[in-house]
LOTOR-246224 format. One record per residue: residue number from 1; residue in three letters; x, y, z of N, C-alpha, C, O in turn. Coordinates in steps of 0.05 Angstrom, whole numbers, plus 5000, padded with zeros to 4 digits. Layout:
<recs>
+-----+------+------+------+------+-------+-------+-------+------+------+------+------+------+------+
:  nr : rest : n_px : n_py : n_pz : ca_px : ca_py : ca_pz : c_px : c_py : c_pz : o_px : o_py : o_pz :
+-----+------+------+------+------+-------+-------+-------+------+------+------+------+------+------+
: NUM :  ALA :    X :    Y :    Z :     X :     Y :     Z :    X :    Y :    Z :    X :    Y :    Z :
...
+-----+------+------+------+------+-------+-------+-------+------+------+------+------+------+------+
</recs>
This chain:
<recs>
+-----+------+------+------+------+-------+-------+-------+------+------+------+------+------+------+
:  nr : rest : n_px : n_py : n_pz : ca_px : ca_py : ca_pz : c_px : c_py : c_pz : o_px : o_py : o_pz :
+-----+------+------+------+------+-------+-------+-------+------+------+------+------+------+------+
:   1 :  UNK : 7317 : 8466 : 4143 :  7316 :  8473 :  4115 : 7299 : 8452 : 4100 : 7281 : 8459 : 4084 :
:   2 :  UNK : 7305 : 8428 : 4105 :  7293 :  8411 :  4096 : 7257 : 8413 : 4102 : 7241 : 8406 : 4085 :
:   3 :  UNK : 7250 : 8422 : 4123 :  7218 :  8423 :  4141 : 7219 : 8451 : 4110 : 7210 : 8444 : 4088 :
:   4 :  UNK : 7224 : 8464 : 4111 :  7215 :  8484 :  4083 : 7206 : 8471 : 4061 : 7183 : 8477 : 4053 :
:   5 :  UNK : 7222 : 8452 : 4047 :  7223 :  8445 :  4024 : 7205 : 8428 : 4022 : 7189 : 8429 : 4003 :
:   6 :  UNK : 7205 : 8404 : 4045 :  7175 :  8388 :  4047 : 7159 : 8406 : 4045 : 7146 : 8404 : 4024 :
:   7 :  UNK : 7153 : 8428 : 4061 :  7125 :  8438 :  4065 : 7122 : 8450 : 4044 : 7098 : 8449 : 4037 :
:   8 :  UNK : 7138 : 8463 : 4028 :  7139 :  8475 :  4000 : 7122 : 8451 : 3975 : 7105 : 8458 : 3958 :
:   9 :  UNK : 7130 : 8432 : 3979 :  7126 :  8410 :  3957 : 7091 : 8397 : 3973 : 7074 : 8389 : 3957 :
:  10 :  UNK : 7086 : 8395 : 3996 :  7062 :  8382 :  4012 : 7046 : 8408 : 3996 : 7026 : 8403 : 3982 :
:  11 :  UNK : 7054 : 8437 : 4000 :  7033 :  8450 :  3996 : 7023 : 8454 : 3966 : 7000 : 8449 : 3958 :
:  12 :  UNK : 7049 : 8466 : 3946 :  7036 :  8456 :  3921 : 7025 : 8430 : 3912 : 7016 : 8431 : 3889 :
:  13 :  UNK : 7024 : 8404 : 3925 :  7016 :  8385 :  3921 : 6985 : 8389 : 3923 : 6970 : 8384 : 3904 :
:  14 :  UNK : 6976 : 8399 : 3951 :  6949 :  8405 :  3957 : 6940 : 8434 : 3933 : 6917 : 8432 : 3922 :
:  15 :  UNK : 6953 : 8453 : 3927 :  6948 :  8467 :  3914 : 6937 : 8461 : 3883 : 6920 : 8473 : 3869 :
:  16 :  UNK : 6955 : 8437 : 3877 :  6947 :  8419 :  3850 : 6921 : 8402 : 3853 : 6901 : 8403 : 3838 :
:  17 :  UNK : 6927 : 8383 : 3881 :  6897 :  8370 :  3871 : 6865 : 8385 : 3889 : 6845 : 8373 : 3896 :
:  18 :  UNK : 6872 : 8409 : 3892 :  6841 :  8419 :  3899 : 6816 : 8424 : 3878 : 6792 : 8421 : 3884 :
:  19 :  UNK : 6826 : 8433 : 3856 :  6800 :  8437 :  3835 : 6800 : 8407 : 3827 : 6789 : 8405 : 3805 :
:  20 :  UNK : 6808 : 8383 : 3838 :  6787 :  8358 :  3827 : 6761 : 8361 : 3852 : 6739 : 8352 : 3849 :
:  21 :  UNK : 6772 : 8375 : 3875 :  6739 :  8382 :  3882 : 6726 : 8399 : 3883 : 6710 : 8395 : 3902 :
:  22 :  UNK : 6721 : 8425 : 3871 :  6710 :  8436 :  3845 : 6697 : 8422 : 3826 : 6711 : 8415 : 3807 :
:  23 :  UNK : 6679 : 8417 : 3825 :  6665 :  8420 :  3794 : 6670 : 8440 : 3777 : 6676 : 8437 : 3753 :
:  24 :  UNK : 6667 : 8463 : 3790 :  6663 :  8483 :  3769 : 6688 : 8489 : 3758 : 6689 : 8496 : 3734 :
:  25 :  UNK : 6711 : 8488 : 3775 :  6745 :  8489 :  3762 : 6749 : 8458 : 3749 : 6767 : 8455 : 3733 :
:  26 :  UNK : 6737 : 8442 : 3754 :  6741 :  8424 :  3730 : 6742 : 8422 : 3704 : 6759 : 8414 : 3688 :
:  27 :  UNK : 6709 : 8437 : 3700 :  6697 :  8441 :  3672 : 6724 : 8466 : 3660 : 6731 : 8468 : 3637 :
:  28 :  UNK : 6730 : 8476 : 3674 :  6753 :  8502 :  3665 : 6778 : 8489 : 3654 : 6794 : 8493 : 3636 :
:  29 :  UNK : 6775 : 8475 : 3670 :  6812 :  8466 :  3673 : 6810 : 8444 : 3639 : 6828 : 8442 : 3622 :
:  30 :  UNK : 6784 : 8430 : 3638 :  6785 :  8415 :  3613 : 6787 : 8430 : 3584 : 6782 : 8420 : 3562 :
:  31 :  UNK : 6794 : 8451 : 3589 :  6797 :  8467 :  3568 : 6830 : 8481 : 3565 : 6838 : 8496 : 3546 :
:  32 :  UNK : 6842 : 8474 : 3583 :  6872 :  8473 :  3592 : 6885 : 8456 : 3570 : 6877 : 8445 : 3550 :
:  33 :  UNK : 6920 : 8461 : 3586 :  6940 :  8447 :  3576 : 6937 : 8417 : 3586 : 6930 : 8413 : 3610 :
:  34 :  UNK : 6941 : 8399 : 3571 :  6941 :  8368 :  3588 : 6968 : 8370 : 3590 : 6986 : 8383 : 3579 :
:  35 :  UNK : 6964 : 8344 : 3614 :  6989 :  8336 :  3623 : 6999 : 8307 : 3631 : 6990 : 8295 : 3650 :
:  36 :  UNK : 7020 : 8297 : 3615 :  7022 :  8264 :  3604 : 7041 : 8257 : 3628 : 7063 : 8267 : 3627 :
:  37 :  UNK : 7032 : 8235 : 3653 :  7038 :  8233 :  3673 : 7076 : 8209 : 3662 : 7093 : 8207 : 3680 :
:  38 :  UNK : 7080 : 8200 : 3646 :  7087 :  8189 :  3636 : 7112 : 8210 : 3622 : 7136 : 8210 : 3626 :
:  39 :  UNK : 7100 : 8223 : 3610 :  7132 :  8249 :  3610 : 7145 : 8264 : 3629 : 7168 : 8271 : 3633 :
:  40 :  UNK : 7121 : 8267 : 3642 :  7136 :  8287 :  3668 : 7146 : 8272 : 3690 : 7146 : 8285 : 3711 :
:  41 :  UNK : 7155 : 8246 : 3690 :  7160 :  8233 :  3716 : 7192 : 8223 : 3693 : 7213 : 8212 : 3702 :
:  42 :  UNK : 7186 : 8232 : 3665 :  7216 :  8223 :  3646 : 7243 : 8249 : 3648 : 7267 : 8249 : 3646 :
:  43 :  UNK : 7223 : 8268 : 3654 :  7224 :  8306 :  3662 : 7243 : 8303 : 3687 : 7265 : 8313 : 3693 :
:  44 :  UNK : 7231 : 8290 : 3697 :  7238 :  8306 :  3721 : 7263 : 8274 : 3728 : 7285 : 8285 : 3733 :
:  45 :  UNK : 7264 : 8259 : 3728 :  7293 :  8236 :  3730 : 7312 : 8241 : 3714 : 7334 : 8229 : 3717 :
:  46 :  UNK : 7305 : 8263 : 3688 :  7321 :  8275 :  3671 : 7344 : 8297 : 3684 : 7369 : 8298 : 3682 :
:  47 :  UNK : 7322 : 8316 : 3702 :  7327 :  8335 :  3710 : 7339 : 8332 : 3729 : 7358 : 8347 : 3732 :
:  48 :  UNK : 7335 : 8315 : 3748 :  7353 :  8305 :  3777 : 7378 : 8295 : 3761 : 7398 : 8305 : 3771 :
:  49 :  UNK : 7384 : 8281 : 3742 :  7412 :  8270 :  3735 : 7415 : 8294 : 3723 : 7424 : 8273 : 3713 :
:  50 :  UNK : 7416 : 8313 : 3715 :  7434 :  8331 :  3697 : 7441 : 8348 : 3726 : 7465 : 8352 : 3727 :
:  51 :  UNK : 7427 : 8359 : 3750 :  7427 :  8369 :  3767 : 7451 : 8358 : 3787 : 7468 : 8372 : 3797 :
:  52 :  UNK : 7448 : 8325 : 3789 :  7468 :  8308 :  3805 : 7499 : 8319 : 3780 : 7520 : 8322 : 3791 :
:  53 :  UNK : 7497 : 8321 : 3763 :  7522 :  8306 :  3751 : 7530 : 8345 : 3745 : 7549 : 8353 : 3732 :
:  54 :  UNK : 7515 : 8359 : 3756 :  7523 :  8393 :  3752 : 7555 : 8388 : 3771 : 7577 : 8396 : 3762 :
:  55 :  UNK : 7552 : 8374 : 3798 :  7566 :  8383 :  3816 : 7602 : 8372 : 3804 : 7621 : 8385 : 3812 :
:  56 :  UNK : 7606 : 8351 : 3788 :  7620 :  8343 :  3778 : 7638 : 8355 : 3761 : 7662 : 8358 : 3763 :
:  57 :  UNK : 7617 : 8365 : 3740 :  7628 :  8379 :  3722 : 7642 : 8402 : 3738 : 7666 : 8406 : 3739 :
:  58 :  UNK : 7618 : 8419 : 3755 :  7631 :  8450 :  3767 : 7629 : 8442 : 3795 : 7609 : 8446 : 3809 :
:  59 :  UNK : 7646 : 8433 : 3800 :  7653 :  8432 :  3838 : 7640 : 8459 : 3849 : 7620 : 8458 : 3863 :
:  60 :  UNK : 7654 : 8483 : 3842 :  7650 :  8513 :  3840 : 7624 : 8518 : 3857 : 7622 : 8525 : 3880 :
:  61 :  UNK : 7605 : 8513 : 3837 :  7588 :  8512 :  3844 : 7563 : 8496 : 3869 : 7541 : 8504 : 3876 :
:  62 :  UNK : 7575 : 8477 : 3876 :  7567 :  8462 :  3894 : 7572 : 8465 : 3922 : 7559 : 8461 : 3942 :
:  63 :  UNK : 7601 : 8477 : 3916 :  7609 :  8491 :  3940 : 7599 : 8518 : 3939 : 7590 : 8520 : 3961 :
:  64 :  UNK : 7597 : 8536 : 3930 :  7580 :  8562 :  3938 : 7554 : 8560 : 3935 : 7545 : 8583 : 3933 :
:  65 :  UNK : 7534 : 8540 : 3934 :  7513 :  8531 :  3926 : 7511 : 8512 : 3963 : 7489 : 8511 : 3974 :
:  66 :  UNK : 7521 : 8507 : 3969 :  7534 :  8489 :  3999 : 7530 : 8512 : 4019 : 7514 : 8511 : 4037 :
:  67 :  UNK : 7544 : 8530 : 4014 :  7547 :  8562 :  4025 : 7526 : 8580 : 4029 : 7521 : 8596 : 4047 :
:  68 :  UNK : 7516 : 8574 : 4010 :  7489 :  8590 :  4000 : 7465 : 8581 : 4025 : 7456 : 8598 : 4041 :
:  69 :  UNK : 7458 : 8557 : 4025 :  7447 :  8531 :  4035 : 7452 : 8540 : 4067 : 7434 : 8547 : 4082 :
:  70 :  UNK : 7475 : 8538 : 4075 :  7478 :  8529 :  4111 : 7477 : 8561 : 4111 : 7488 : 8566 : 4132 :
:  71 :  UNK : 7470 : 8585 : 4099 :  7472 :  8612 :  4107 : 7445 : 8620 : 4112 : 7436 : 8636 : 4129 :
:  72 :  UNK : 7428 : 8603 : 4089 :  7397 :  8612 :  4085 : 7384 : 8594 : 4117 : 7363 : 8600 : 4129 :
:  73 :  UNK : 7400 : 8574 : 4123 :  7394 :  8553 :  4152 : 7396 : 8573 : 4166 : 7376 : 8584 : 4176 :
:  74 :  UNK : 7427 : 8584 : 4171 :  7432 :  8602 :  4201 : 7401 : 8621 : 4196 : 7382 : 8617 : 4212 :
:  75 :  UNK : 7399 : 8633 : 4183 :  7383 :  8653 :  4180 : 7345 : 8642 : 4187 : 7328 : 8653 : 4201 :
:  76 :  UNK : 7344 : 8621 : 4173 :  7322 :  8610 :  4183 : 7313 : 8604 : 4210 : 7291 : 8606 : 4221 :
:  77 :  UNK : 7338 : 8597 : 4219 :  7342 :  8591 :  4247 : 7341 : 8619 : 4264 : 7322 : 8623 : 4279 :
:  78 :  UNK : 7357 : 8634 : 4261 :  7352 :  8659 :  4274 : 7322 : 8672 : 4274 : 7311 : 8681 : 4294 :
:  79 :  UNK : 7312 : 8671 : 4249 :  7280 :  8681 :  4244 : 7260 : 8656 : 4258 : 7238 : 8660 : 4269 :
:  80 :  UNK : 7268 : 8643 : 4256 :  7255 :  8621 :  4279 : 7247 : 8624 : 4311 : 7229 : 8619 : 4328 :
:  81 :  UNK : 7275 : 8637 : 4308 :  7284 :  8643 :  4341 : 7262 : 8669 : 4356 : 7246 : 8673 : 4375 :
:  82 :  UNK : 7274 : 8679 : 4334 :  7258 :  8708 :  4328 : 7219 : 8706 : 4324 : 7206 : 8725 : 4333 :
:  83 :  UNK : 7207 : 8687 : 4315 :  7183 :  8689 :  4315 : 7174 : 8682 : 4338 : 7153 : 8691 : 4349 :
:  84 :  UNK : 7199 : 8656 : 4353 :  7182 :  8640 :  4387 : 7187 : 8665 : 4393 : 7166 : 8677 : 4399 :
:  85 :  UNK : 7209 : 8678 : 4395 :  7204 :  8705 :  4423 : 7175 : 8727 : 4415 : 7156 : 8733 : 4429 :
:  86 :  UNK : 7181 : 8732 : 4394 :  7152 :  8749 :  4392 : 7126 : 8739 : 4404 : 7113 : 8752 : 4420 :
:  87 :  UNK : 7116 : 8699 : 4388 :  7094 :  8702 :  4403 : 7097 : 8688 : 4430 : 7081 : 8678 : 4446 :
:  88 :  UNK : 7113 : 8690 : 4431 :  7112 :  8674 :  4472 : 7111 : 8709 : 4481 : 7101 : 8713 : 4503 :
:  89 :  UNK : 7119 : 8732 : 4467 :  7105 :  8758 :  4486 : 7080 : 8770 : 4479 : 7067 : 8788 : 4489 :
:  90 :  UNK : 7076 : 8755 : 4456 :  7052 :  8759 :  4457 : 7024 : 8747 : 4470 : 7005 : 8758 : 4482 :
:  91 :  UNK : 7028 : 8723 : 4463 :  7011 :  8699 :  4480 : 7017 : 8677 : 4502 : 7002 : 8658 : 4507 :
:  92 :  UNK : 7042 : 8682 : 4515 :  7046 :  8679 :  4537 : 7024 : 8686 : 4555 : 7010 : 8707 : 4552 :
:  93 :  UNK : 7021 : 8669 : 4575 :  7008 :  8677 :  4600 : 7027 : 8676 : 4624 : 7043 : 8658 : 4622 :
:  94 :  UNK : 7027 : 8687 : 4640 :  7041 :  8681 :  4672 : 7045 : 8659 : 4681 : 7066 : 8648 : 4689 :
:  95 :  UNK : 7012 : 8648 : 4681 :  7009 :  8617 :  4695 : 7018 : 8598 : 4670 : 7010 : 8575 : 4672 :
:  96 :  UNK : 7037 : 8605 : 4641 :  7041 :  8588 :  4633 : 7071 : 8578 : 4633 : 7084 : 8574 : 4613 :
:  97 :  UNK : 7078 : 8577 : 4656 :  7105 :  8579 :  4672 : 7109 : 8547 : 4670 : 7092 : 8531 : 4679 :
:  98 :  UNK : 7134 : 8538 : 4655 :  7130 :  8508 :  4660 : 7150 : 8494 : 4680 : 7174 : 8497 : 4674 :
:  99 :  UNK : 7144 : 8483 : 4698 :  7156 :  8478 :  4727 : 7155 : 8445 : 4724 : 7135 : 8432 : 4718 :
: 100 :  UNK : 7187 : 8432 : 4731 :  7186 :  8406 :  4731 : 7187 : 8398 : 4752 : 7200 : 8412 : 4768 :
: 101 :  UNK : 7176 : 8378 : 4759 :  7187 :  8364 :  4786 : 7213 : 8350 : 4794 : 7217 : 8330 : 4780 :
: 102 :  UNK : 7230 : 8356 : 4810 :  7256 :  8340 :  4815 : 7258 : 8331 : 4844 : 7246 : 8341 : 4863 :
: 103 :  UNK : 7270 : 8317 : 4844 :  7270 :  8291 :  4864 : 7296 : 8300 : 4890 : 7319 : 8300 : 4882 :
: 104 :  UNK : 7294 : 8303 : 4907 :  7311 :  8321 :  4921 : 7342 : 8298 : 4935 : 7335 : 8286 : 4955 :
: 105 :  UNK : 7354 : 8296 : 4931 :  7377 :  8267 :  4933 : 7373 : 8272 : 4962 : 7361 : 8292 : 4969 :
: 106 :  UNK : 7385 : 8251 : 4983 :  7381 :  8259 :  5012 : 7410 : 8266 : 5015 : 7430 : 8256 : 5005 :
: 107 :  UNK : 7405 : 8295 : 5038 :  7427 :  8310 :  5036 : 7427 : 8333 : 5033 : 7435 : 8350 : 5048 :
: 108 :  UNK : 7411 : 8337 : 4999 :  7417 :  8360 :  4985 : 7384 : 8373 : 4989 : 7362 : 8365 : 4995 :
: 109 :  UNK : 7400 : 8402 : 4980 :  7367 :  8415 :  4988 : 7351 : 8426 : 4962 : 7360 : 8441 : 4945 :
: 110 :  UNK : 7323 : 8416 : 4964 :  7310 :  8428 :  4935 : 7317 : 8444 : 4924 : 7328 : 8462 : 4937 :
: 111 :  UNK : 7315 : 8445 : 4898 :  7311 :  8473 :  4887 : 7292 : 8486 : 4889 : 7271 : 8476 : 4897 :
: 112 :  UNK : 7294 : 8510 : 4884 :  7266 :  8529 :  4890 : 7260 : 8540 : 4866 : 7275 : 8555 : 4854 :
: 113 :  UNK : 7235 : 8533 : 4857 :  7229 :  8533 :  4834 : 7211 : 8559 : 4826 : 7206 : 8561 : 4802 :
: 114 :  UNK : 7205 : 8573 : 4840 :  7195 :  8607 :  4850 : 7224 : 8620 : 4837 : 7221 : 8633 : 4816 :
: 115 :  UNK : 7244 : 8617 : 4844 :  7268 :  8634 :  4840 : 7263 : 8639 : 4808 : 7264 : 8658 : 4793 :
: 116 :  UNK : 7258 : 8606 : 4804 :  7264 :  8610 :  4765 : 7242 : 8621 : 4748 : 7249 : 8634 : 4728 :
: 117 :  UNK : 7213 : 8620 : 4753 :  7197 :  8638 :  4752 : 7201 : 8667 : 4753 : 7192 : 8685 : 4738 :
: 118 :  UNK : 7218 : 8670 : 4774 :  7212 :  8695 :  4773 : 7244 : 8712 : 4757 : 7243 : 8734 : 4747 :
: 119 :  UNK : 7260 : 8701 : 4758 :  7274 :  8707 :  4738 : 7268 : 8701 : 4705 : 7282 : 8712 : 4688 :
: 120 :  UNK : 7240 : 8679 : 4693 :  7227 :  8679 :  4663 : 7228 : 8705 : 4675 : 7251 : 8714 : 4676 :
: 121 :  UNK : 7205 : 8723 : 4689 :  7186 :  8739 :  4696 : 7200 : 8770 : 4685 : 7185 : 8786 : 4674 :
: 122 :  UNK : 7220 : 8773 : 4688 :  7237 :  8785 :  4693 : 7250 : 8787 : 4662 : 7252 : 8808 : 4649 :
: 123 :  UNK : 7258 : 8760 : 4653 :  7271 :  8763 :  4621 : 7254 : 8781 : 4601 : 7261 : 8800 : 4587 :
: 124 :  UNK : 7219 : 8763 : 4607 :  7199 :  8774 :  4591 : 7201 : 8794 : 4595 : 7189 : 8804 : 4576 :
: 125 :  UNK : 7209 : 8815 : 4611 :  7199 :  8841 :  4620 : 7213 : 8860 : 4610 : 7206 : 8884 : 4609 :
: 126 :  UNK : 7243 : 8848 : 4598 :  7258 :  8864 :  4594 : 7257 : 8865 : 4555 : 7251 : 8844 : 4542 :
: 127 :  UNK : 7262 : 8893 : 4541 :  7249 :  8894 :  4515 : 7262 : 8875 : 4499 : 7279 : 8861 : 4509 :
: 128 :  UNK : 7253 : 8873 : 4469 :  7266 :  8860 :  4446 : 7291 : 8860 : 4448 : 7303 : 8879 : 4458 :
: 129 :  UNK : 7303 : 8835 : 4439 :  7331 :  8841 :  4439 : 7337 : 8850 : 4405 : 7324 : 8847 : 4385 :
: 130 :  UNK : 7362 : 8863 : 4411 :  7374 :  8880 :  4394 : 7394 : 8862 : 4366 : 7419 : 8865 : 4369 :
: 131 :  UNK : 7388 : 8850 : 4348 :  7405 :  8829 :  4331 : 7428 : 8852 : 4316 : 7421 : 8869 : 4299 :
: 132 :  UNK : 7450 : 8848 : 4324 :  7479 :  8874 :  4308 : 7494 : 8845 : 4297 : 7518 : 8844 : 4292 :
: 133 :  UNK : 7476 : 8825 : 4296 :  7506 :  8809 :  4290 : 7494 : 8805 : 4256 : 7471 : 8800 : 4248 :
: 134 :  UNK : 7519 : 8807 : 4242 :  7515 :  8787 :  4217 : 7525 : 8768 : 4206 : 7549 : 8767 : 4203 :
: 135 :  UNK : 7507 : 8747 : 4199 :  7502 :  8729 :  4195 : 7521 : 8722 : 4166 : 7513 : 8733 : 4145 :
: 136 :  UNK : 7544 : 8706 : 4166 :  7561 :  8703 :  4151 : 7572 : 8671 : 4150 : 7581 : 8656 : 4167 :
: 137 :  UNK : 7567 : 8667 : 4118 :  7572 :  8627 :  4120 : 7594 : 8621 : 4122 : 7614 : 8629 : 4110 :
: 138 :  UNK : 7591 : 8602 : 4139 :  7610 :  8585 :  4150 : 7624 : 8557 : 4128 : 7609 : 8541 : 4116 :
: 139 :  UNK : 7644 : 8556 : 4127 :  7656 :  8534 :  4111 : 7648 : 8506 : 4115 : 7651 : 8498 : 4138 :
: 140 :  UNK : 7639 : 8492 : 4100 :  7631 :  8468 :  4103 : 7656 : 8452 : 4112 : 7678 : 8456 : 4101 :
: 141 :  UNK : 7651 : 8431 : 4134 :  7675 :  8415 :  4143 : 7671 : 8388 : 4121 : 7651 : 8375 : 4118 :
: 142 :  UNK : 7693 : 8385 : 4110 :  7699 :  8364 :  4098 : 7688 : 8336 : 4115 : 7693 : 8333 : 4139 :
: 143 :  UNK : 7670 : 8311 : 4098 :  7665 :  8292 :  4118 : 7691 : 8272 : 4128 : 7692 : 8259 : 4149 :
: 144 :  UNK : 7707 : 8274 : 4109 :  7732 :  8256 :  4115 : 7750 : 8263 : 4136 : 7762 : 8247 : 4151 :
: 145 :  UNK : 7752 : 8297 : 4138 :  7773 :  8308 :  4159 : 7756 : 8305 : 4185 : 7771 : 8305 : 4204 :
: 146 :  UNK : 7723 : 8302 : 4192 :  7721 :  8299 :  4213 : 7720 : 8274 : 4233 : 7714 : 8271 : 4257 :
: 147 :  UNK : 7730 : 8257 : 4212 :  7728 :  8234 :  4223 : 7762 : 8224 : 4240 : 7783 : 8227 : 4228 :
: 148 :  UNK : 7761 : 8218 : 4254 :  7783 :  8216 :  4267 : 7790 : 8178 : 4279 : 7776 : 8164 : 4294 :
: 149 :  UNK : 7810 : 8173 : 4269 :  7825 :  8156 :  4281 : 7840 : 8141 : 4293 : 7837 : 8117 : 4292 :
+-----+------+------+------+------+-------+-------+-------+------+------+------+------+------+------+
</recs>
């Protein structure tokens, strides 16, 4: 969730400072709203403390706001899941089979590393899987109750 929110904030960042290389969106933009680097950095430490001190006033909210949060994760996570399988069938290759080397103990007999190949071989082969489950948030565990003594 967090890899979102960076990339959310990296990208409007780049989105803001591209017309300083522009010329021609420069001359545009000087005909704009200004903006006083000095208020908006007063804006926004304003806005983080009224935001921190929300959860106080309304617990309520922090906790279904908490809820909200680890539901939009599962889900990210599942659609995550869901994009590697698409393009590994899509741009997968055969030979891009990844095979480790293991060290055989004396005694014991290798593994055969053909077997597991050919069971990927076999997963890939078989269609999309079918998602019936829904995705429903889970209670946040208290940090105090998990700690054990």
């Amino acid at each position: 969730m967090w890899f979102l929110i960076k990339g959310t904030f990296w990208f409007s960042l780049v989105l803001v400072l591209l017309p300083f290389l522009d010329p021609a969106s420069t001359s545009t933009l000087e005909r704009g709203p200004k903006v006083d680097v000095g208020d908006t950095v007063s804006a926004a430490t304003e806005a983080f403390g009224y935001f921190s001190a929300i959860c106080i006033e309304k617990p309520d909210v922090c906790v279904k706001g908490t809820e909200t949060f680890v539901a939009l994760g599962h889900r990210a996570r599942e659609g995550a899941k869901i994009a590697y399988q698409f393009l590994d069938q899509q741009f997968a290759e055969p030979s891009d089979a990844v095979t480790t080397g293991t060290v055989a103990a004396s005694g014991q007999p290798a593994i055969d590393v053909t077997a597991d190949v050919a069971t990927a071989e076999q997963a890939a082969a078989q269609p999309e899987p079918i998602f019936n489950r829904i995705p429903v948030p889970e209670k946040r565990i208290e940090p105090k109750a998990s700690v054990v003594r």
